[in-house]
Biotite code that builds the C-alpha atoms (Angstrom):
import biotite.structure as struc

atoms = struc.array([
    struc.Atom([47.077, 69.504, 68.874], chain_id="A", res_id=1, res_name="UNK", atom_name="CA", element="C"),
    struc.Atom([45.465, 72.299, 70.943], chain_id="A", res_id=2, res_name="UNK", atom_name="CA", element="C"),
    struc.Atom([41.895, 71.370, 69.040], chain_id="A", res_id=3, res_name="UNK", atom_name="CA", element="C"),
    struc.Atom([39.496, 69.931, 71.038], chain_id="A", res_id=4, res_name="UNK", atom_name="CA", element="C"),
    struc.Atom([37.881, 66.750, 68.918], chain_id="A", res_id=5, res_name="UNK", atom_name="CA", element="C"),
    struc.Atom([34.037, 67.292, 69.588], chain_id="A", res_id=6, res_name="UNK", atom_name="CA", element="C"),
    struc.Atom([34.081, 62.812, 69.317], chain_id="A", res_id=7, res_name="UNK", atom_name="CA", element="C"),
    struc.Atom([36.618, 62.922, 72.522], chain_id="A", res_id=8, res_name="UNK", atom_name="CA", element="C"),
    struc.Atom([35.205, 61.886, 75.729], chain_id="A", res_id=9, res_name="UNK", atom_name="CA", element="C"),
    struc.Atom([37.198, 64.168, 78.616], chain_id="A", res_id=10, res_name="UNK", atom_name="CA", element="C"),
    struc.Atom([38.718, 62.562, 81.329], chain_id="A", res_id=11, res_name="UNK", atom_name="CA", element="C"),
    struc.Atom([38.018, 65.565, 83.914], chain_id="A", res_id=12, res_name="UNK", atom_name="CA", element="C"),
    struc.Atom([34.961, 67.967, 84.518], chain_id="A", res_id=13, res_name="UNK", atom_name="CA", element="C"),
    struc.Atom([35.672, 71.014, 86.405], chain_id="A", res_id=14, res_name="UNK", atom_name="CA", element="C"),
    struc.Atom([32.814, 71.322, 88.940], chain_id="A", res_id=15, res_name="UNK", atom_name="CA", element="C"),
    struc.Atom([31.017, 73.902, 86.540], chain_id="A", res_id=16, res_name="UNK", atom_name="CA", element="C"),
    struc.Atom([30.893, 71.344, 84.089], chain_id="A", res_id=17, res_name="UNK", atom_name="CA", element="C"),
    struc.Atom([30.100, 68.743, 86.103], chain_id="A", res_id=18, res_name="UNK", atom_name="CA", element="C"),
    struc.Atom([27.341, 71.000, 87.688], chain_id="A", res_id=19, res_name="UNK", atom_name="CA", element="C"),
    struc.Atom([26.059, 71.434, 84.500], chain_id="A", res_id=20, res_name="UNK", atom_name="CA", element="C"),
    struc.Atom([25.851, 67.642, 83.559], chain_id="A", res_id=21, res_name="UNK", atom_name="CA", element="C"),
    struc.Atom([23.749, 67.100, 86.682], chain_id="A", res_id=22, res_name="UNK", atom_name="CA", element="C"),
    struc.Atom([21.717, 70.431, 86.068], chain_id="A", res_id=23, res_name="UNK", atom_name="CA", element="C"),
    struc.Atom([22.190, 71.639, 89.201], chain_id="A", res_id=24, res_name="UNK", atom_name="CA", element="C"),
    struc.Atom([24.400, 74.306, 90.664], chain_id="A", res_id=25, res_name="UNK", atom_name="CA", element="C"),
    struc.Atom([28.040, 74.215, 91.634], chain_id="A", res_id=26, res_name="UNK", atom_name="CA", element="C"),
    struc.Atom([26.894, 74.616, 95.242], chain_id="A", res_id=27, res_name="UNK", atom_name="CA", element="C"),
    struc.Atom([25.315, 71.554, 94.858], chain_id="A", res_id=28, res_name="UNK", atom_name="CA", element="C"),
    struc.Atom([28.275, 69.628, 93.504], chain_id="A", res_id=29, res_name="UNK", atom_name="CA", element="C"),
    struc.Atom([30.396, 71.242, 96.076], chain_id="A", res_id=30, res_name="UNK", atom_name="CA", element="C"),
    struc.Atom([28.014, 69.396, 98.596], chain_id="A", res_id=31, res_name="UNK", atom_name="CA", element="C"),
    struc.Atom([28.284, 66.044, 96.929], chain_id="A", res_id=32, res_name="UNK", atom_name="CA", element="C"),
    struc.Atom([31.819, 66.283, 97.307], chain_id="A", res_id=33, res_name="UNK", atom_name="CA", element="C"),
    struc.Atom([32.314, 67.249, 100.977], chain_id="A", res_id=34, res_name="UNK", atom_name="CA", element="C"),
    struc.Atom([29.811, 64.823, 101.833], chain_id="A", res_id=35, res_name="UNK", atom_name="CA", element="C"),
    struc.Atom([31.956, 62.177, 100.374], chain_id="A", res_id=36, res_name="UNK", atom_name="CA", element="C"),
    struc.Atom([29.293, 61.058, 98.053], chain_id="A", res_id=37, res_name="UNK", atom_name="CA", element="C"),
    struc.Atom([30.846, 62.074, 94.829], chain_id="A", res_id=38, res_name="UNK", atom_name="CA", element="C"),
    struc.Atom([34.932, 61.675, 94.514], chain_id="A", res_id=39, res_name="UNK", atom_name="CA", element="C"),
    struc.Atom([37.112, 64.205, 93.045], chain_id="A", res_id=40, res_name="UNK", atom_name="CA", element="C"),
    struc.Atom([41.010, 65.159, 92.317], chain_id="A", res_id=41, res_name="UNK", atom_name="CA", element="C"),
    struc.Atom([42.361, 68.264, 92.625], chain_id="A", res_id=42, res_name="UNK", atom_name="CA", element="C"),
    struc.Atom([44.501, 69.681, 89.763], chain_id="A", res_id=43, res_name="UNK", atom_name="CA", element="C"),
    struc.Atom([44.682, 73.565, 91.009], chain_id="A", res_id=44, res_name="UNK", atom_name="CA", element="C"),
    struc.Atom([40.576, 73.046, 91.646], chain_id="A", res_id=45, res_name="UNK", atom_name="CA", element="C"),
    struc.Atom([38.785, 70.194, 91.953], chain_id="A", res_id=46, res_name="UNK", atom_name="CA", element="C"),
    struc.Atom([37.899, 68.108, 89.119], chain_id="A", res_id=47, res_name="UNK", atom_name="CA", element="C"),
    struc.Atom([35.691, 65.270, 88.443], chain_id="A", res_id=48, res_name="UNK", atom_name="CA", element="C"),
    struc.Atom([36.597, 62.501, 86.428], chain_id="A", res_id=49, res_name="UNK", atom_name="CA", element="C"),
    struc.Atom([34.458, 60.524, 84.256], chain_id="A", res_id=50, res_name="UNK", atom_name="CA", element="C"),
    struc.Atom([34.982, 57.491, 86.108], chain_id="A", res_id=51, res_name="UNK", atom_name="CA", element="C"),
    struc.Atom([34.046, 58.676, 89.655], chain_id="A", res_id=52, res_name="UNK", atom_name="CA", element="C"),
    struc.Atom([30.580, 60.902, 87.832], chain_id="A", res_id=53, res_name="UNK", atom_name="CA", element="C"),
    struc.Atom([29.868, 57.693, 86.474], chain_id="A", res_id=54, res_name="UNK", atom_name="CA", element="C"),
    struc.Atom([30.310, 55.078, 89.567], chain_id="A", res_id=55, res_name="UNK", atom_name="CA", element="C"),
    struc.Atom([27.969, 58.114, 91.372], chain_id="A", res_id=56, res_name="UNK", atom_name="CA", element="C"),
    struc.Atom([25.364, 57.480, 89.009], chain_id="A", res_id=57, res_name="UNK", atom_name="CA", element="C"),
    struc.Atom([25.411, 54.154, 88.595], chain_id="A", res_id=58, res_name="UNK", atom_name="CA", element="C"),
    struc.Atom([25.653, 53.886, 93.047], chain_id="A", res_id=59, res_name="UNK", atom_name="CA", element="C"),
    struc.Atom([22.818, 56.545, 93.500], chain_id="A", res_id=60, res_name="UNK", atom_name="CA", element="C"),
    struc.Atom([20.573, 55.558, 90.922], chain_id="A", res_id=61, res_name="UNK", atom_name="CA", element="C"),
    struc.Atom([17.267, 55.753, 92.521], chain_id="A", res_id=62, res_name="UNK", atom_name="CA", element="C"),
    struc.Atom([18.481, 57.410, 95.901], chain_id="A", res_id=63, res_name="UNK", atom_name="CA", element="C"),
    struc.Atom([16.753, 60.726, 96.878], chain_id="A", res_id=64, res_name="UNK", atom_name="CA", element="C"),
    struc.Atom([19.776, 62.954, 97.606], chain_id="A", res_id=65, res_name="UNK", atom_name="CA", element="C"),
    struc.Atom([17.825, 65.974, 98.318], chain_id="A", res_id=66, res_name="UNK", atom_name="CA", element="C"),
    struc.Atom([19.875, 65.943, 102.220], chain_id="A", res_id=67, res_name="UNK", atom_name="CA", element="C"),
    struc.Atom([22.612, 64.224, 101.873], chain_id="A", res_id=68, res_name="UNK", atom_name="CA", element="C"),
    struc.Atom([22.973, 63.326, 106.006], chain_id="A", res_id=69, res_name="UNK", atom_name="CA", element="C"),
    struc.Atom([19.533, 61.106, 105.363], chain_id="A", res_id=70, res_name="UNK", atom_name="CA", element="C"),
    struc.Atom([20.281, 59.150, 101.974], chain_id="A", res_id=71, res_name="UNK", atom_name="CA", element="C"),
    struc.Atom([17.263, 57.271, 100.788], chain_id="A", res_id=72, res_name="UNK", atom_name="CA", element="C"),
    struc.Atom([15.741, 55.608, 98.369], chain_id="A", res_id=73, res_name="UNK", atom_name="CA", element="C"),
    struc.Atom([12.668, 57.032, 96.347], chain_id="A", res_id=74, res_name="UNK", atom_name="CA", element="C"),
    struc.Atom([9.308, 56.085, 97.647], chain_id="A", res_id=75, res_name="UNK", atom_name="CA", element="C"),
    struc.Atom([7.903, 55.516, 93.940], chain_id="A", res_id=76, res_name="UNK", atom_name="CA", element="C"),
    struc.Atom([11.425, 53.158, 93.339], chain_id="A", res_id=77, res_name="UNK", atom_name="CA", element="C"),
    struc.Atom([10.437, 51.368, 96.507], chain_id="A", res_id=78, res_name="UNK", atom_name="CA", element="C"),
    struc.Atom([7.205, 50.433, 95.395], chain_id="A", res_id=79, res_name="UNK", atom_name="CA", element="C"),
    struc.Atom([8.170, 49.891, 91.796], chain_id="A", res_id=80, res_name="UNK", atom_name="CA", element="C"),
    struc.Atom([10.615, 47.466, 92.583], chain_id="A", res_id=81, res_name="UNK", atom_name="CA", element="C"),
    struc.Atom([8.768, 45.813, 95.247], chain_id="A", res_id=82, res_name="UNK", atom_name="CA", element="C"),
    struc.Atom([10.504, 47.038, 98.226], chain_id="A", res_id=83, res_name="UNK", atom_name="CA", element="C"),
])
């Protein structure tokens, strides 16, 4: 049972992998999580579950998290949704 089934969603992303479904870097992810913005467990190193990478997309969907002190919303989001 030590074969991973490619049809089996994980549960946890280590922060590389999670970096790597973002495309950014680990740096980055680091960030999100001191910052409080993205949620994570620690299991020896932190990990990300599906769950909490999901609620993070779905909650900043449309937010410009380039600093994350000054979260926004995108300027073409704003005007596309008639904000």
């Amino acid at each position: 049972m030590n074969k991973k089934s490619d049809n089996v969603l994980d549960l946890v992303y280590t922060v590389s992998e999670t970096a790597e479904i973002l495309k950014v870097n680990k740096n980055t992810v680091y960030d999100l999580i001191d910052s409080g913005v993205l949620k994570c467990i620690k299991l020896g190193n932190k990990k990300i579950t599906t769950k909490s990478l999901t609620e993070f997309l779905d909650t900043y969907d449309g937010y410009d998290l380039s600093d994350l002190t000054d979260i926004k919303l995108l300027h073409q989001y704003q005007q596309s949704c008639g904000k």
